[in-house]
Each structure stands twice: as structure tokens, then as C-alpha cells.
C-alpha positions in Angstrom: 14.1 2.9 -32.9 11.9 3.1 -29.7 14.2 3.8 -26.9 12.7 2.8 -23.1 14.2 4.6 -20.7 14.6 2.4 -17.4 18.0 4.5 -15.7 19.6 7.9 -16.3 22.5 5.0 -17.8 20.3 2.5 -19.4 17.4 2.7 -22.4 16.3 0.1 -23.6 15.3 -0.8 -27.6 13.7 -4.1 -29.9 16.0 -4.5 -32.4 17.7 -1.4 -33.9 18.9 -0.5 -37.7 22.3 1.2 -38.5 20.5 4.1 -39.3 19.1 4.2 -36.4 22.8 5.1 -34.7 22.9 8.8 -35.5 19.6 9.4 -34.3 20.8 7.7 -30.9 23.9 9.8 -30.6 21.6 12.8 -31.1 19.4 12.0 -28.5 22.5 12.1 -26.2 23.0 8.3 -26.1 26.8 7.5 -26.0 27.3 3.8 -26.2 25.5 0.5 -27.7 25.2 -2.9 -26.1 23.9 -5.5 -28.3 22.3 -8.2 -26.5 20.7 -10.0 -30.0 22.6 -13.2 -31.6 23.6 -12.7 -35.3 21.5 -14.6 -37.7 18.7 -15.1 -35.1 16.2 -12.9 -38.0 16.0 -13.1 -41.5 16.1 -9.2 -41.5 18.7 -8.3 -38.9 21.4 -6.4 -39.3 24.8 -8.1 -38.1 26.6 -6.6 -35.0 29.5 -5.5 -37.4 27.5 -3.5 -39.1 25.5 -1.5 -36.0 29.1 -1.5 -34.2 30.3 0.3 -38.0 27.7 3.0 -37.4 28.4 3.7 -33.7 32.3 4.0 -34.3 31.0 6.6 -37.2 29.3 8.1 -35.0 31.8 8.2 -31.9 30.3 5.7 -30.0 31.3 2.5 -28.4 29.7 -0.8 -29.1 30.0 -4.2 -26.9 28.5 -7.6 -28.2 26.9 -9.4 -25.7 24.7 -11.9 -27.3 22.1 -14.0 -25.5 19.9 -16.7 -26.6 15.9 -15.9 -26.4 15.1 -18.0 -23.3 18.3 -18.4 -22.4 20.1 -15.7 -19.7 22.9 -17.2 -18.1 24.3 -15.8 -15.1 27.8 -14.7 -17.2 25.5 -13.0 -19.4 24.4 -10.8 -16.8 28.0 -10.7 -15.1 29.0 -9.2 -18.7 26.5 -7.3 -18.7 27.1 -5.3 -15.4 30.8 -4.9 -16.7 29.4 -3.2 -19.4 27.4 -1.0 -17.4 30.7 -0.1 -15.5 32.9 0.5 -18.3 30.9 1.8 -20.7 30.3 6.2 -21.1 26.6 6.2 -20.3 23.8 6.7 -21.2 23.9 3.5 -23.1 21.2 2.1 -25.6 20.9 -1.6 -25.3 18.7 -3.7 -27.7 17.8 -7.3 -28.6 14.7 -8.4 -30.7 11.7 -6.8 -28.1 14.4 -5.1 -25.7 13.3 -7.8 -22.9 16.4 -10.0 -23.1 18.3 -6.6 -22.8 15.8 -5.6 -19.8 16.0 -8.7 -18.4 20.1 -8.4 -17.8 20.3 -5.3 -16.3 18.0 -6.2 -14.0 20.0 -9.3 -13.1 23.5 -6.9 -12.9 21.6 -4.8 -10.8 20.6 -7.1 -8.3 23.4 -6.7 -5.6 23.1 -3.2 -6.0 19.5 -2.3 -6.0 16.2 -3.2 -4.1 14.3 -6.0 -5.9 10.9 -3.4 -5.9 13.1 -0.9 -7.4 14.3 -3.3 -10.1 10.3 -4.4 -10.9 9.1 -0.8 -10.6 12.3 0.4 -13.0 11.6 -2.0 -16.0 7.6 -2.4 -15.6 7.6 1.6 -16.3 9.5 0.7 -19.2 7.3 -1.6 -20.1 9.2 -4.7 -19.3 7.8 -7.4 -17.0 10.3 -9.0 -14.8 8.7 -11.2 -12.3 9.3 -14.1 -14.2 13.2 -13.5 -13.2 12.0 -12.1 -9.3 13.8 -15.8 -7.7 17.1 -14.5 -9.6 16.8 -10.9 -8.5 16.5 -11.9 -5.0 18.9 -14.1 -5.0 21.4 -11.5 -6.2 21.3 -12.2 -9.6 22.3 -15.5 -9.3 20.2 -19.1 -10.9 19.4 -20.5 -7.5 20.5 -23.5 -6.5 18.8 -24.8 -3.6 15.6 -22.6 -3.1 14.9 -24.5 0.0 11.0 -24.4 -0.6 8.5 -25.1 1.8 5.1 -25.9 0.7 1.6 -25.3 3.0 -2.2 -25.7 2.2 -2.6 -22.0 2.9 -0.6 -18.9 2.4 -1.6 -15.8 4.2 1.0 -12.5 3.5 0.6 -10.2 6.4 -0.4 -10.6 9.8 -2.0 -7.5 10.4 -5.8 -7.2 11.1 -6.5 -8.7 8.5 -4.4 -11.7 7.9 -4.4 -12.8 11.4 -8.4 -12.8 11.9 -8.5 -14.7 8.4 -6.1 -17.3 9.7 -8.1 -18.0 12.8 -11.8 -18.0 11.0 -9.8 -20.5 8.4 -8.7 -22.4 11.1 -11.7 -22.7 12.9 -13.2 -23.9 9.7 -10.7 -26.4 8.9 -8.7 -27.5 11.7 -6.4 -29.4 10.2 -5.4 -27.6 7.2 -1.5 -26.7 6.6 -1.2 -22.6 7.1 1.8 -20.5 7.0 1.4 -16.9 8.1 4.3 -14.6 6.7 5.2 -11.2 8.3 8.9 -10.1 9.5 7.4 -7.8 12.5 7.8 -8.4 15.9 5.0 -6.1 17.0 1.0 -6.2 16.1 -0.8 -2.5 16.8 -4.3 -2.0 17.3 -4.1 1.0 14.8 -7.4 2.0 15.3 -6.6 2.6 19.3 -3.9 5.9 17.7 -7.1 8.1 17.5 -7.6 8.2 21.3 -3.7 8.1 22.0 -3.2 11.4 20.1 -6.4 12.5 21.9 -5.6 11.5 25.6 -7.3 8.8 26.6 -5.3 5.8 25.5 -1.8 5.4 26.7 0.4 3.9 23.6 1.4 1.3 25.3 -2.2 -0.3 25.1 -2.4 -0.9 21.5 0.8 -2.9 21.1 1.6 -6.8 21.4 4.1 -9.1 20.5 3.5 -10.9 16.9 4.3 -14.4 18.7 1.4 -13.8 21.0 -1.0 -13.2 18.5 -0.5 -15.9 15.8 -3.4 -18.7 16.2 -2.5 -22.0 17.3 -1.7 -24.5 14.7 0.1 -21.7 12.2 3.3 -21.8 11.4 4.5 -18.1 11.0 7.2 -17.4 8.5 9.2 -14.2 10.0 10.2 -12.5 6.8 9.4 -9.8 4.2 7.9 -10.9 0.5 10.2 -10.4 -2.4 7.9 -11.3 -5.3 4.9 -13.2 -6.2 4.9 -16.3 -9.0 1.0 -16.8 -9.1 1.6 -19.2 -12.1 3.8 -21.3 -9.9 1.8 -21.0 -6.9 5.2 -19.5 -5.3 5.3 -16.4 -2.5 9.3 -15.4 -3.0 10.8 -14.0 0.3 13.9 -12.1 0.9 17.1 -14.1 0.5 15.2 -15.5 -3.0 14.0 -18.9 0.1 10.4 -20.1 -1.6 7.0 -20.7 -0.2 4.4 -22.7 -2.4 0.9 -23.0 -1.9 -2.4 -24.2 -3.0 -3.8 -21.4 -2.0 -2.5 -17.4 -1.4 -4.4 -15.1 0.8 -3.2 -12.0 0.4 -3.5 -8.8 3.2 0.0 -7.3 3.6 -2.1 -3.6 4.8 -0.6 -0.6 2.7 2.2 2.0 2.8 2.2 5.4 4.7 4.4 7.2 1.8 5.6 10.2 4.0 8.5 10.8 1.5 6.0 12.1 -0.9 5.6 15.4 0.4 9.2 17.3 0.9 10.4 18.0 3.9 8.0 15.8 6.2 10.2 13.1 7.1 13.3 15.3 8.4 10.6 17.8 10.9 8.0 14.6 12.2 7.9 14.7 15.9 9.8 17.7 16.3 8.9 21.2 15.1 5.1 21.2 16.2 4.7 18.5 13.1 2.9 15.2 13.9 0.2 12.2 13.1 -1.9 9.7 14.6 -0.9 7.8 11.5 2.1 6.6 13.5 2.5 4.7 17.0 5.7 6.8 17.7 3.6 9.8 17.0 0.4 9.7 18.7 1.8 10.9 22.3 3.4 13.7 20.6 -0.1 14.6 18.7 -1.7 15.1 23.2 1.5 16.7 24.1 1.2 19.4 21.1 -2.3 19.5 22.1 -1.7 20.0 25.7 0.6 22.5 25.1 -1.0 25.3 22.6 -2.7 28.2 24.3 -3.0 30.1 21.2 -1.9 29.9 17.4 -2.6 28.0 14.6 -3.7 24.6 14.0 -3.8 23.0 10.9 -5.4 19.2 9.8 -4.5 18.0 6.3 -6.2 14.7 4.9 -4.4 13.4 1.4 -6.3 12.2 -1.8 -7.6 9.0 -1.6 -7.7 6.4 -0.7 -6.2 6.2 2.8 -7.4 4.2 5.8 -10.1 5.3 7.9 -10.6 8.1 6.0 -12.1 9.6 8.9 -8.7 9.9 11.3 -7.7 13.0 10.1 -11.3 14.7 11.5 -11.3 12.3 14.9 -7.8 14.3 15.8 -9.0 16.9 15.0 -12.3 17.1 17.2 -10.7 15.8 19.5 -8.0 18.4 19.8 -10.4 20.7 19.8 -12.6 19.6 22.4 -9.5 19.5 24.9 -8.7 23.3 23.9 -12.4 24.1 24.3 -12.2 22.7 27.5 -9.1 24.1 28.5 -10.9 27.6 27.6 -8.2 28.6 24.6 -10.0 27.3 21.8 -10.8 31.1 20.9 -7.4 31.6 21.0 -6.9 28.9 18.3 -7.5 29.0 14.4 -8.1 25.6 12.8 -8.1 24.9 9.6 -9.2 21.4 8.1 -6.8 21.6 4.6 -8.9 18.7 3.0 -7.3 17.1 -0.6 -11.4 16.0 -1.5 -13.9 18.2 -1.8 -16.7 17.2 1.0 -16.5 16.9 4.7 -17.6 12.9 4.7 -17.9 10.7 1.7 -21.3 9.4 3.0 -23.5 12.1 3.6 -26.2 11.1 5.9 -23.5 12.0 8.4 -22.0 15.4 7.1 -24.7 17.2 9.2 -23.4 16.0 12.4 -19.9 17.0 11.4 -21.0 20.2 9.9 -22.2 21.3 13.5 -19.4 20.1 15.4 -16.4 22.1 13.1 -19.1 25.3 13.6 -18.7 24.9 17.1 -15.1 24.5 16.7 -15.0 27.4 14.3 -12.9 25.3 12.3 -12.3 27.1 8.6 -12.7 23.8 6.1 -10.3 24.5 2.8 -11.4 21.5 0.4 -9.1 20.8 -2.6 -5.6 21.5 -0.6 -3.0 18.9 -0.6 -0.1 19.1 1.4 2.8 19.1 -0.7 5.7 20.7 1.6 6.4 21.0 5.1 9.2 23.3 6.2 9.8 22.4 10.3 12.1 24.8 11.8 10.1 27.6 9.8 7.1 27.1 10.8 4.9 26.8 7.0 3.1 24.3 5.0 2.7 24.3 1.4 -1.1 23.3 -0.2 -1.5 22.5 -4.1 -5.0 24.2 -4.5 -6.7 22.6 -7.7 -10.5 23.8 -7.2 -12.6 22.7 -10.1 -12.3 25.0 -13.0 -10.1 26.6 -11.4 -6.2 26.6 -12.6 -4.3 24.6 -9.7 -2.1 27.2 -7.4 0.4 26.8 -4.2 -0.5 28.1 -0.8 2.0 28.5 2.0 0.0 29.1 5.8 1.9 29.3 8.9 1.4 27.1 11.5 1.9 26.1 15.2 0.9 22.4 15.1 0.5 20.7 11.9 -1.2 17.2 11.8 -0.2 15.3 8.9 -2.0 12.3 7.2 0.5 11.0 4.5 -0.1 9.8 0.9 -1.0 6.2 1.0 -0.3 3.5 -1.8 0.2 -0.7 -1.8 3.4 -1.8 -1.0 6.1 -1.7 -3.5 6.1 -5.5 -3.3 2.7 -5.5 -4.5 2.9 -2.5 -6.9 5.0 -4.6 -9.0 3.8 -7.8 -8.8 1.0 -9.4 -11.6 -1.6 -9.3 -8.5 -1.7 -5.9 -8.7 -4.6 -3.6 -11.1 -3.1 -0.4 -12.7 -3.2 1.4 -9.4 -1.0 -1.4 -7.7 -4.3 -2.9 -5.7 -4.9 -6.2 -5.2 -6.8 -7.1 -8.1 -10.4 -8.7 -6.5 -13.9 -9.6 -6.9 -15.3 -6.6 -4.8 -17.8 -9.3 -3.6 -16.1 -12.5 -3.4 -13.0 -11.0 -2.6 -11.3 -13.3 -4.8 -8.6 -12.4 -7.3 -10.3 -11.7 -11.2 -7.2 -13.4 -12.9 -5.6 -16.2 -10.4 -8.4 -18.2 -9.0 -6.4 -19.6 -6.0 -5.7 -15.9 -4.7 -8.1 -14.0 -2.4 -7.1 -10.5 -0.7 -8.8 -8.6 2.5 -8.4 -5.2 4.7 -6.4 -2.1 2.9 -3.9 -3.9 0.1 -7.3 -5.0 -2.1 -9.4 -2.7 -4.3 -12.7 -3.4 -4.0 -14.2 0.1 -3.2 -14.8 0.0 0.3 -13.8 2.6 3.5 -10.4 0.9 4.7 -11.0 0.1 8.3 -10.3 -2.5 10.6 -14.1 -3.0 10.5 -13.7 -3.6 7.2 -11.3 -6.1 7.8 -13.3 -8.0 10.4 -16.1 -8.3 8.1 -13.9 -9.7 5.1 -12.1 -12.3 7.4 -15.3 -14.7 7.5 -15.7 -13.8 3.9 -12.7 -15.0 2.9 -12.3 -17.4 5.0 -15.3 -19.2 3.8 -15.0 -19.2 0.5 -11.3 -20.8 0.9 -13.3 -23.5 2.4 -15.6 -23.8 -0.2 -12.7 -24.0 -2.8 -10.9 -27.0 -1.4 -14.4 -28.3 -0.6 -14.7 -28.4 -4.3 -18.2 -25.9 -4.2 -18.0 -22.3 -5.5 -18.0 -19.6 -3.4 -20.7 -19.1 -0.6 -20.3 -15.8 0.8 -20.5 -12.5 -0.1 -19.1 -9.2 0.9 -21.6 -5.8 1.4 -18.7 -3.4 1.3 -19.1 -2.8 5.3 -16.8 -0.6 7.0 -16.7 1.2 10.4 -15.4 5.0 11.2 -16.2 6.2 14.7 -15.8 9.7 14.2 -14.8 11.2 17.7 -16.7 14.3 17.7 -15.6 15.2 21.5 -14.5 13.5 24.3 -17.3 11.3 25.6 -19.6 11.5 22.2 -18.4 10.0 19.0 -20.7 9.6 15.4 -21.0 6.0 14.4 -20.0 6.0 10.6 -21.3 2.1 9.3 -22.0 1.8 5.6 -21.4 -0.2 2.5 -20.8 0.1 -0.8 -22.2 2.8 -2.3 -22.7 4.8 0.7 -25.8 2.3 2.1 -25.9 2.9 5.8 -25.5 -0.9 7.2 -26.0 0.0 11.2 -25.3 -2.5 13.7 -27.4 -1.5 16.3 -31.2 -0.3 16.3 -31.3 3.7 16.2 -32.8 3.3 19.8 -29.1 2.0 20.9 -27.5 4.3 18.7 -28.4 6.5 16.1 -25.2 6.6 14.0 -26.1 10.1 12.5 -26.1 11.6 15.6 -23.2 12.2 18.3 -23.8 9.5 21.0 -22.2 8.5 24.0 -23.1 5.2 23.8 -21.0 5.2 20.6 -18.1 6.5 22.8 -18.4 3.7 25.0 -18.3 1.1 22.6 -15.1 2.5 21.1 -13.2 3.3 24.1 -14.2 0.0 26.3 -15.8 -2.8 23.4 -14.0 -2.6 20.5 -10.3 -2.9 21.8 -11.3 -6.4 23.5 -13.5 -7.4 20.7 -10.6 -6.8 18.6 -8.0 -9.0 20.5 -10.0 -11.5 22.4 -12.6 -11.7 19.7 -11.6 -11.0 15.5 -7.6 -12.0 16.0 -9.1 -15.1 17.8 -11.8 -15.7 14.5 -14.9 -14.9 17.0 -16.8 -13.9 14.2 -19.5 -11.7 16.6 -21.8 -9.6 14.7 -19.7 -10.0 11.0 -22.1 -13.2 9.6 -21.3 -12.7 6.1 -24.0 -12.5 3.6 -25.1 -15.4 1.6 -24.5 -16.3 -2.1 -27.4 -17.5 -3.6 -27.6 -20.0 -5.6 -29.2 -19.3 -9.4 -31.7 -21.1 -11.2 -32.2 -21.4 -14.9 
């Protein structure tokens, strides 16, 4: 017996022996559901007997047998009845436990979030995409799946998947693309930094969706259910279908703020608040604006998150406004930091290192937030120094600026896209997929090991982009990605520390060090992120103006 546990009521089993009923009962399990036809094994025990050993035992046994390869929707009507009527926990089996898998997650359907139904059985061990078009459509074998069928199929219209679907277009002007995103509102994330530090107002880094989508693509307005990379099939909510001949995939990731208790029920109120959100960012200036004395404290999550240098830009920037306002010595910060440096590329910890001594910011490496308690004031840090045994740390605090966990999205968590960290599975160079070769992925959702930035994404776009071209053009990929990212670390108002590298921490400037000198804190930096980028973002990358981002060049080999 090898129960599977996929509910507090459900485990799951292969096949099961009448023996094998006491050792159920003991392990607290008070009903069976067979879910395996008689006679379908040389070796199988018959219902009559397993249903013998459960009444022995005090148990209840239901028959509900269903044919490998053959779940009908009655199956998994009868199913869900004997879910309801049944004392739980219950101990379903068939030959693997996937037919037994497969019905509960068909009962379930009405009831539960499709992600949560993937998530549920894939920790079990149990893959259920092949069933996702049933799941979201409630359980039920579709009818009439509606499909709808495009060249090119771009999930997300972020960064990311609206740049790619303009340098496509540009490429190929006639091909058929479908973007598909249910927002109504594109934000320049990377304009939240000076929000929360007073020099954008919020407003500035938001447009409508319908404004932004290039000319020529259709956009799909709705979430993703599933993927079906075998048959080419995206699966939106309401179980309507989208084939392809080819998936780009860029869906950005999730801010998991429900990951550390408490957060959700004190953000924006209580002194508690991040640059991570648009709603949040004024309320970052206004805590700013108003501390005159107290205690400040910056946390920054385990990676990976995006930018990974935000949580420092507020920061610095917070403390240059209390420096100027003259109650900085007044003001402890601390900079509770879930890694153990100050920068991940070290050419530009120096720079950093003098601005947090002119802050006098304490710097407490190895603390993750775990716990925020609003009204009273504290925030709980799991300590785990090296060689150390891990420990919990509860500070005070008067303003509390929170970066959350980040993950992928459920959607793609579960999906066969993702690795075993529920990233995009990619090439880090081509940026196509290593098992489906129709699928490429760019910006945050992917896992090639780059900084996750909007620079990033800007650089992937004409990757990406190209090589789709070169697919349909029948050639093998042309272009290569260096791993290029972007972090404009705003050291104080006016100066910033231009961040550009690659993989494996290779500096990749833009300018000559005579423009600007990356390691140091220029203004000229400043400028170009406070007046360049935001139009070279909307006028120029969201329109696939692919200025200064020529991707590198696969070469071809010779034998």
C-alpha cells in the first residue's frame, strides 16, 4: 500500500491487497473507494473481497469502477457523491492511483481553482494536465471548445510580451498573433522606485492595455487555465481554446505576499508598505515624509525577485529625503537582507558600501521576514547565518518596507513548461524551451539565470523575436542572449549607480565610462532614468524600437 495524500479527505493508492485494509484503518483512513474494474489484472484481488476486509475492519467500501482511458463524466459525478457521503479520510485506488486521481480532480472542479486541482495531485505525484480542458470546464467533456487558432501565441502582455509582439511584428508583418492577458492596465513597474521616492507621481506609470497592444494583434482578454504543449493548445478560463504553431510565453511572476503572516491584513496601513505595488508606492513618500524620528526597516526576500536592487533604491532614497530634511540622525535603518551580500555583482558593492555608511544604515544579512504584526508595531526575521542554527528575531518598527516572496504563477507552476522550481523551462541562450521546440519564454516567468528587469526584458524581446522568425523561416536559431540586465540603483536624489551586467556577473555597460562610469554614483545616470528610460520604454521597446538591444549573433559551426 503506498497511500498519496492529495486532501485532508482523499489519499490516493495503485492497486491495494485485502491485507492491506487494516493497515489503512490504522493509519486513520476510514473508507475505501475502488475505482479499478474486476478482472482488469491477472493478480487482482476482486472488490468483494477488499469491500470483505473493510467491513472487518469497520469501514465502508463504494465500487466505482472505470475503464483505463476511459473517465466518463458519471464517473466523476459518482465520484464526488462519494466524496460527500462517505466518513473521510477516504483511500481510493485503481491500478497506479491515476484513474482514482484523475476523478477527484474532475468532482472537484466546480468547487476548486483549476491551479489548486494541478498543484493538489502533481504533489501527489499525479499529472493532470492531460484532463486541464475538463477541469476548466467544470468537470465536464467539452462540447464545443470554440477554438481559435493563430500563427503566434504570446501569454502576457507585460514588458515582455508586448515588446516581443511588436519586434515579431516588425519582422513579419503579416503573421497571425494573438496576445492574451485579462488586465485592463499596463504599469511601467520600474517607474514605482521614484513614486515611493517623490519624484514620479503614480499616475505616470499607468496606461490602458487597449492603448498599448501593436497594431495588427488581436488581444485575447482573459486569464490562462492550462497549457497542452502536445496539442499546441493555451486553455483559458471558461475551458475556450487557443491553438498555435507557436507559444511565446512571458506571463511576469507572482508577488506571494500571503507567504509571510500577517502582511496582507496591515499593507498600507500601520506604517507597513512597498514599492512592489502601484497602490503602495505613494504611501512608501507619505511614510517617508512623515518620520522625524524612529525606526526604519528594509527587508529583501530570498531569491529570485525582480530587480533585485528595489528594495536598496527605496531605501536610499528614503534616506536621502530624511538626510535632507535634517532627521536622518534621528532615524535607525536597518537593511534585514534574506542573502548574504549587499549586490550580487560586486564591482558595484563599493559604491553601495559608502552610501549605507553615510546613511548609517545597520545591514543584517541572512534575515527573512516571516511575520508582520501591524497594529503592534513588530516584525519577525528567520535568522539562518551559516553554521549557525537558524533563530527568530522580532524588531520594532515605525515604517516597514516589504519586498514579498516571489514565485511563477500558479498557472505555470503546474503546467509541463515549468522546471522543478515552476520556471519556464529555457535555453538560457536561445531562450527557447529545452523540451517543446515551438515554445520560447522572456522577462521574469523563464529561468535562465539572469537579474529580472525590464532591461532584461528589452534585451530578450529581439532575441526572441528573431529566432521565431527563423523557425517559420525553416533556419535554426540566429540570435543569442548575454544574460543582460539593468538595475539603476538610486543612491540619492539626483545620483543613481548604473548596475548593467550579464551572466555571470560580466559588466556589459552601455555607455563609455567617460558618459558614465556604472561603478560610480552619476548624475548622468539619474538623468537617464528619470527623463530616457520612461519614453524609451513606451515610445520605443512596447513599440519593438529595438535601440541599443542588437542581439548577439549565433555563429554558425564548421566541422
Amino acid at each position: 500500500m503506498d497511500p498519496r495524500k492529495i486532501s485532508d479527505l482523499l489519499s490516493v493508492s495503485p492497486q491495494i491487497a485485502p491485507e492491506d485494509v487494516a493497515k489503512a484503518r490504522a493509519a486513520g483512513f476510514r473508507a475505501i473507494v475502488c475505482n479499478r474494474p474486476d478482472g482488469e489484472g491477472a493478480d487482482q484481488p476482486s472488490f468483494e473481497e477488499i469491500e470483505a476486509a473493510a467491513r472487518a475492519q469497520g469501514m465502508e467500501a463504494r465500487y466505482i469502477p472505470v475503464t483505463a482511458g476511459m473517465v466518463r463524466d458519471d464517473d466523476a459525478e459518482a465520484m464526488g457523491v462519494a466524496m460527500r457521503e462517505l466518513p473521510g479520510p477516504v483511500l481510493a485506488y485503481c491500478r497506479t492511483g491515476t484513474r482514482s486521481a484523475t476523478l477527484w480532480s474532475l468532482s472537484e472542479a466546480r468547487t476548486r481553482p483549476i491551479t489548486d486541482i494541478l498543484a493538489m495531485t502533481k504533489a501527489a505525484g499525479y499529472d493532470m494536465n492531460g484532463v486541464a480542458r475538463r477541469i476548466a470546464n467544470g468537470g465536464k467533456t467539452p462540447t464545443d471548445t470554440g477554438d481559435a487558432k493563430f500563427d503566434v501565441v504570446i501569454v502576457g502582455a507585460g514588458a515582455g510580451g508586448i515588446s516581443v509582439a511588436s519586434s515579431l511584428k516588425a519582422r513579419k508583418p503579416d503573421l497571425d498573433i494573438a496576445l492574451i492577458d485579462p488586465a485592463d492596465i499596463h504599469y511601467y513597474q520600474p517607474g514605482w522606485t521614484m513614486v515611493g521616492g517623490g519624484v514620479f507621481d503614480a499616475a505616470v506609470t499607468a496606461r490602458t492595455m487597449g492603448e498599448l497592444i501593436p497594431r495588427g494583434v488581436h488581444w485575447i482578454k482573459s486569464a490562462v487555465a492550462a497549457f497542452e504543449p502536445a496539442n499546441n493548445a493555451v486553455i483559458l478560463d471558461g475551458c475556450r481554446v487557443v491553438k498555435y504553431d507557436r507559444l511565446i510565453v512571458s506571463p511576469g511572476l507572482k508577488l506571494d505576499w500571503g507567504r509571510i503572516e500577517g502582511l496582507v491584513e496591515t499593507l498600507g496601513r500601520n506604517g507597513v508598505t512597498s514599492n512592489y505595488r502601484y497602490d503602495l508606492a505613494p504611501y512608501t513618500w507619505e511614510l517617508v515624509q512623515g518620520l522625524k524620528s524612529g525606526r526604519a526597516i528594509f527587508s529583501q526576500p530570498p531569491m529570485p525577485i525582480k530587480c533585485a536592487g528595489a528594495p536598496q533604491k527605496a531605501m536610499y532614497l528614503s534616506a536621502d529625503a530624511w538626510l535632507r530634511r535634517r532627521v536622518l540622525k534621528d532615524i535607525e535603518i536597518q537593511f534585514n537582507n534574506a542573502g548574504g551580500v549587499l549586490f550580487g555583482v560586486k564591482d558595484y558593492v563599493p559604491a553601495l558600501e559608502g552610501y549605507v555608511a553615510k546613511y548609517g544604515i545597520k545591514t543584517n544579512f541572512f534575515h527573512t521576514l516571516i511575520a508582520v504584526d501591524g497594529p503592534g508595531r513588530t516584525a519577525t526575521f528567520r535568522v539562518a547565518r551559516p553554521d549557525s542554527e537558524p533563530e527568530t528575531v522580532t524588531t520594532d518598527f515605525d515604517m516597514l518596507h516589504v519586498v514579498p516572496p516571489q514565485v511563477a504563477p500558479d498557472f505555470i507552476r503546474v503546467s509541463p513548461l515549468a522546471d522543478a522550481a515552476g520556471w519556464v523551462d529555457v535555453d538560457q541562450n536561445t531562450l527557447r524551451h529545452k523540451s517543446f521546440d515551438n515554445i520560447w519564454s522572456l522577462g521574469d516567468v523563464m529561468n535562465a539565470p539572469n537579474a529580472k528587469t525590464a532591461a532584461a526584458a528589452r534585451m530578450q524581446a529581439p532575441v526572441v523575436a528573431q529566432n521565431v522568425a527563423d523557425d517559420i523561416d525553416g533556419k535554426g536559431p540566429t540570435s543569442s542572449y548575454n544574460g543582460y540586465g539593468s538595475c539603476p540603483l538610486t543612491v540619492e536624489r539626483g545620483k543613481i549607480v548604473l548596475a548593467e551586467f550579464g551572466y555571470g556577473g560580466v559588466l556589459l555597460p552601455s555607455f563609455p565610462k567617460f558618459v558614465i562610469d556604472g561603478t560610480k554614483p552619476s548624475r548622468a545616470a539619474w538623468l537617464l532614468k528619470e527623463k530616457l528610460l520612461p519614453p524609451v520604454y513606451w515610445k520605443g521597446m512596447l513599440r519593438g524600437k529595438e535601440w541599443m538591444v542588437k542581439p548577439e549573433k549565433i555563429t554558425a559551426r564548421t566541422s
